[in-house]
C-alpha positions in Angstrom: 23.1 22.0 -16.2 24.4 18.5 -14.7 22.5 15.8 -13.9 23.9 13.2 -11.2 21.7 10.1 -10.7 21.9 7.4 -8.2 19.9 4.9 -6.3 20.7 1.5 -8.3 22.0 -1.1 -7.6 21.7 -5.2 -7.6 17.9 -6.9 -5.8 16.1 -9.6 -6.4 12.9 -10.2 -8.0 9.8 -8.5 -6.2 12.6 -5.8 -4.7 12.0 -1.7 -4.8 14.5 0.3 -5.6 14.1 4.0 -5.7 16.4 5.9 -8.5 17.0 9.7 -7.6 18.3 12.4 -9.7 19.3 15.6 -8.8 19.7 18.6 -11.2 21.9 21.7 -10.9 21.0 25.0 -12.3 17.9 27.2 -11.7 15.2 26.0 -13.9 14.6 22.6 -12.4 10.8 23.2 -12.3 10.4 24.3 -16.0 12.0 20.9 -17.3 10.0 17.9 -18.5 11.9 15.2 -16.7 12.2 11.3 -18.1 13.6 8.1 -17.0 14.9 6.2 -19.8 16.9 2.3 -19.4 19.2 0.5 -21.4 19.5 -3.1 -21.0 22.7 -5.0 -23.0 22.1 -5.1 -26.3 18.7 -3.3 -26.6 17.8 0.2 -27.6 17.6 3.1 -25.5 13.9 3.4 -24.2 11.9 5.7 -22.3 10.0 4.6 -18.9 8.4 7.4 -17.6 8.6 11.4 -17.8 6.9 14.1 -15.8 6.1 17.0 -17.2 7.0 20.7 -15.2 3.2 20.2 -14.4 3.3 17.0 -12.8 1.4 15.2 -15.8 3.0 11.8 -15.7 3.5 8.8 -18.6 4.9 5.6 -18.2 5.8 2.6 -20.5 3.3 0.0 -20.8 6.5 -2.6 -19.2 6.5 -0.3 -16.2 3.1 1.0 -15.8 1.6 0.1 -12.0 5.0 -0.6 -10.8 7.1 2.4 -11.0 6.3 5.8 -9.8 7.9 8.9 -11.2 7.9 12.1 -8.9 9.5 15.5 -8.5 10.8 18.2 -5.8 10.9 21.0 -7.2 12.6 22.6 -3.9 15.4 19.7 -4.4 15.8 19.9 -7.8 15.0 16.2 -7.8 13.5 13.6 -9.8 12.4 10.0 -8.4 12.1 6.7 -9.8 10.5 4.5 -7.2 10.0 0.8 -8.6 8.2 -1.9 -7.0 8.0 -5.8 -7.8 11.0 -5.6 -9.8 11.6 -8.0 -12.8 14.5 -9.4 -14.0 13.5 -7.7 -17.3 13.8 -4.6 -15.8 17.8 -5.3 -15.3 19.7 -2.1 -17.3 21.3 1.2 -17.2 18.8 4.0 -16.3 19.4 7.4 -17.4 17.6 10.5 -16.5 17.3 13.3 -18.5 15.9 17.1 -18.7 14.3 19.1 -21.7 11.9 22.0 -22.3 8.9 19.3 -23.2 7.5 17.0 -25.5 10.3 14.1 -27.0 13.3 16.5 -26.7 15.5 16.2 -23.7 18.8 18.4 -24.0 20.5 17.2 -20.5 21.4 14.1 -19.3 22.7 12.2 -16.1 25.6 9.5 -16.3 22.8 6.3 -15.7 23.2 4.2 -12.6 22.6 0.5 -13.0 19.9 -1.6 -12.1 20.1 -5.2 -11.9 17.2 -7.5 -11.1 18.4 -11.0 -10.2 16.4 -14.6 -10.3 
C-alpha cells in the first residue's frame, strides 16, 4: 500500500488549500484515514481522520475550518482548509490503518505554508 499526497503549497492568511491523497491497493474503503501536520520543531499531531464509515474528528486548532472527506471510488482522501493561519504552516502527512489510533501506512507529507 503507497500513499502519495499532494495539494500544498505556500498562501496567505485567510487562503484554502485542499490536500489530496490518493491510496493504492484494494482496500481503500476499509481504512480509517487521518491527516496529521508537523510544524518545525513541534511534535507530530493529528488534525482530522475519517473513519471507513465516514464518522469524522477534527482537532480543536482545525475544527470549522478544515474538512476531511473520502472517494471511495478514487481511493482518495481530502483535506480542504479554509481561513488558513499562519499557525497552520507544517508538513502534513496522511496516513491509513484498520481503525482507532493505529495507522500502518503513510504518505511522504506535502508542505503547507501559511504566510503573514
Amino acid at each position: 500500500v503507497q500513499l502519495q499526497a499532494s495539494g500544498g503549497g505556500l498562501v496567505q492568511a485567510g487562503g484554502s488549500l485542499r490536500l489530496s491523497c490518493t491510496v493504492s491497493g484494494r482496500t481503500f474503503s476499509m481504512y480509517t484515514m487521518a491527516w496529521f501536520r508537523q510544524a518545525p520543531g513541534k511534535q507530530r499531531e493529528l488534525v482530522a481522520r475519517i473513519t471507513s464509515g465516514g464518522s469524522t474528528n477534527y482537532a480543536d486548532s482545525v475544527k470549522g475550518r478544515f474538512t476531511i472527506s473520502r472517494d471511495n471510488a478514487k481511493k482518495t482522501v481530502y483535506l480542504q482548509m479554509n481561513s488558513l493561519k499562519p499557525e497552520d504552516t507544517a508538513v502534513y502527512y496522511c496516513a491509513a490503518g484498520p481503525g482507532g489510533a493505529v495507522y500502518v501506512y503513510w504518505g511522504q507529507g506535502t508542505e503547507v505554508t501559511v504566510s503573514s
